[in-house]
N, C-alpha and C positions, 0 to 999 in steps of 0.2 A: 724971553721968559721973565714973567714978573719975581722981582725979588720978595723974599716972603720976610716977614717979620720973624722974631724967634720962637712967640707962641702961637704962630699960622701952622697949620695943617696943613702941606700939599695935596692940590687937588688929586682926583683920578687921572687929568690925563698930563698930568706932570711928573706923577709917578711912573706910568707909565711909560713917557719917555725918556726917561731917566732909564727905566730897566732894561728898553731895548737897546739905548745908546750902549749900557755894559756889557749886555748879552754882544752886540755888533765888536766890543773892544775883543772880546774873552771868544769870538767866531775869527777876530783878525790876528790873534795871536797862535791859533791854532793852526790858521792855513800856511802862517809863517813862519812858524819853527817846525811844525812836523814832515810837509813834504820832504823833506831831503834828510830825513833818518825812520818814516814809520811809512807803510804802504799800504794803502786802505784799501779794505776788503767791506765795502757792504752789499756787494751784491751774497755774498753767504750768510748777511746778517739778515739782508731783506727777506730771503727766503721762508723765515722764521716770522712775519711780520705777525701774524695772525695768535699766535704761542704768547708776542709781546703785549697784543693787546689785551688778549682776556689777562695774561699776567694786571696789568695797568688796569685793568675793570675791578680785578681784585685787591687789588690795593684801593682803589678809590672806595667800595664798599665798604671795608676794612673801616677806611677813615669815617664816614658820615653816619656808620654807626658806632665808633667809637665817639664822636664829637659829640653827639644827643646824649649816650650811656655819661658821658664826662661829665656834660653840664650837670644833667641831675643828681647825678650821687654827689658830684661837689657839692651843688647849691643843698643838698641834703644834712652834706658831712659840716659845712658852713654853719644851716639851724641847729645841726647838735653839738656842735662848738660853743654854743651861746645858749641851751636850754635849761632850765632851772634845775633837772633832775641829773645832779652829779654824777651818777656810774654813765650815762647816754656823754656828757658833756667830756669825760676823761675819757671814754670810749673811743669819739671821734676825733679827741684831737691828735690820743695814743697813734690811731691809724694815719691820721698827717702826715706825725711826723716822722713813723716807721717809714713810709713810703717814701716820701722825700730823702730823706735819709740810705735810700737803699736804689743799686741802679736797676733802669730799666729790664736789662739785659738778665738781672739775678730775678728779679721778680717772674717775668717768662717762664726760666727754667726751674723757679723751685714750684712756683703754683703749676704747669704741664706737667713736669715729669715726678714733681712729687704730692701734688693731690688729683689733678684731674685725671693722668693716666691710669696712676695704682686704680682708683676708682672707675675705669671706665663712667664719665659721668657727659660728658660729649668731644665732638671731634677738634681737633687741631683749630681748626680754624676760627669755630665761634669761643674756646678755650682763649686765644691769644687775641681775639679782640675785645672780651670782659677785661683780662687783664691790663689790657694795655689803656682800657677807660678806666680802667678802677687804679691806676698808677697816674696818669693823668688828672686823674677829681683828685686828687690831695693838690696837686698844685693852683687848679681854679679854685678851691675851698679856698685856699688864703686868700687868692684876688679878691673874689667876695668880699671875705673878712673885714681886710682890709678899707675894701671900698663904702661900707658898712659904718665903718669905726670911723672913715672918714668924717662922714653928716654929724655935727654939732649937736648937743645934745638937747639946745633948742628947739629945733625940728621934731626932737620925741614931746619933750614936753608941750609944747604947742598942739602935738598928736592929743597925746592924755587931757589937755582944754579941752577940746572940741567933744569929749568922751570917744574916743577910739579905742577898743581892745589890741589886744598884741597883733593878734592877723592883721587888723584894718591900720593898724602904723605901719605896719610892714610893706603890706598892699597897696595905699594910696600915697606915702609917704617916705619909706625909708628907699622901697625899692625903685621906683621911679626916680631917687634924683641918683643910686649907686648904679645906676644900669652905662651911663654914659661914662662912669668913672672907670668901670671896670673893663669898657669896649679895648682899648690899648694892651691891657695884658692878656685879656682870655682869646683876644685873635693870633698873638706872641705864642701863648701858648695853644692855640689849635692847630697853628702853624707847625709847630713844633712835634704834634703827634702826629700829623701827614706823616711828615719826615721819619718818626721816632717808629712808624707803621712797618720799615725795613726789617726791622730788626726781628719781626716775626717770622722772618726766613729760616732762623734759628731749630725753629719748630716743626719744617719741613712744608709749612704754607708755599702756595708757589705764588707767592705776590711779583711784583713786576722788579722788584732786586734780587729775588730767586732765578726768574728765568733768565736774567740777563745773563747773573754766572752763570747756568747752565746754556747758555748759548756761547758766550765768550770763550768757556771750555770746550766747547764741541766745537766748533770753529777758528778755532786756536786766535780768539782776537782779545781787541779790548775795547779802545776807546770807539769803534761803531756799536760798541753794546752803551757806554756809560755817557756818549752824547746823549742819545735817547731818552738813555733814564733822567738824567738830570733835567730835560724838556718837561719830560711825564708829572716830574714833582714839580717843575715852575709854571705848568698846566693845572695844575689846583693848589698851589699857594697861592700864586700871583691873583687870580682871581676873588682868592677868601683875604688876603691882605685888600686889594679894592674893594671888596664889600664891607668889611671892618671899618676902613679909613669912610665911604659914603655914611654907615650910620654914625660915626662919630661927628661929623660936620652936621647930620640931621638932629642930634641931640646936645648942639654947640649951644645951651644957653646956660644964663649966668643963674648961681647954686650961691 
């Protein structure tokens, strides 16, 4: 394997073997310490395969419209971070940084059960996936920000020579060279809402870390429910972590 520099980006299939080499360590540790104290039961788990997968459809759903809902309210909450008109600019950032500020888990249960339910306004499900985009965009809103604040303020001014209005700086200029700045955090962070997707079980969704406990329960096991799960989440990270790291090598030039 070629040795990388410190500011090289590993390829796709470096990474890749890298993940399965761990996966294979974290597969060799498990056949070695649990035979001789745990006794595995998957034929009661397999029984159930069909429960696990629509669970797993529904977490996946969950995530890829939470990830589109995320982008744009952030990249939304981002322009009114920066808009000339004061109450829109203290509006979006107040919401930031409440959000940030406050955990996942709290935001679920007071937005379900203390606005969407009292109001019948809709079900469980599409309830905890607004929420869980609209807690996620404050986090991308800073990436933005940030990646934003980055470009020199030559780059505007050079915008304003040319006569470009605010859109057309933004458009041809600001956001074309932030886009490759930002690819590192907002794949960190979509990664992270996959995962942060669990936590909607809370709410009685039956995503694919709901079923497991209810099958683990009803089958009095464990770890043949939580190998699974843990495959199911490295079956769409691992793949949006390779797509992130591919556009970032496609948009590797110098700024």
């Amino acid at each position: 394997m070629a040795r990388l520099k410190p500011t090289d980006t590993p390829t796709g299939r470096q990474t890749a073997l890298w993940t399965l080499l761990w996966l294979a360590l974290a597969a060799l540790v498990l056949w070695i310490v649990f035979p001789s104290t745990y006794r595995w039961h998957w034929d009661a788990f397999w029984q159930y395969k069909n429960l696990f997968f629509r669970g797993f459809l529904t977490m996946l759903g969950i995530s890829l419209v939470a990830m589109v809902l995320s982008v744009l309210v952030g990249f939304s909450l981002m322009l009114g971070g920066r808009a000339p008109w004061i109450p829109l600019r203290v509006a979006a950032t107040g919401y930031v940084t409440l959000m940030r500020g406050t955990p996942l888990l709290v935001v679920l249960l007071l937005g379900y059960y203390g606005v969407v339910s009292p109001l019948n306004l809709c079900s469980a499900l599409v309830a905890g996936t607004a929420l869980l985009a609209l807690f996620e965009a404050a986090y991308l809103a800073e990436i933005f920000r940030g990646a934003l604040e980055s470009i020199s303020a030559s780059q505007r001014e050079a915008a304003r020579a040319v006569g470009f209005n605010l859109i057309q700086t933004y458009r041809f200029v600001l956001i074309p060279q932030a886009v490759r700045r930002t690819l590192p955090g907002v794949a960190g962070e979509l990664v992270s809402l996959v995962k942060s997707s669990s936590l909607l079980s809370v709410l009685g969704i039956e995503e694919v870390t709901q079923v497991t406990r209810l099958l683990n329960s009803r089958n009095y096991t464990a770890l043949e429910g939580f190998i699974p799960l843990a495959l199911a989440y490295l079956a769409v990270t691992l793949p949006l972590t390779w797509w992130a790291n591919r556009l970032e090598r496609r948009f590797a030039y110098e700024t």
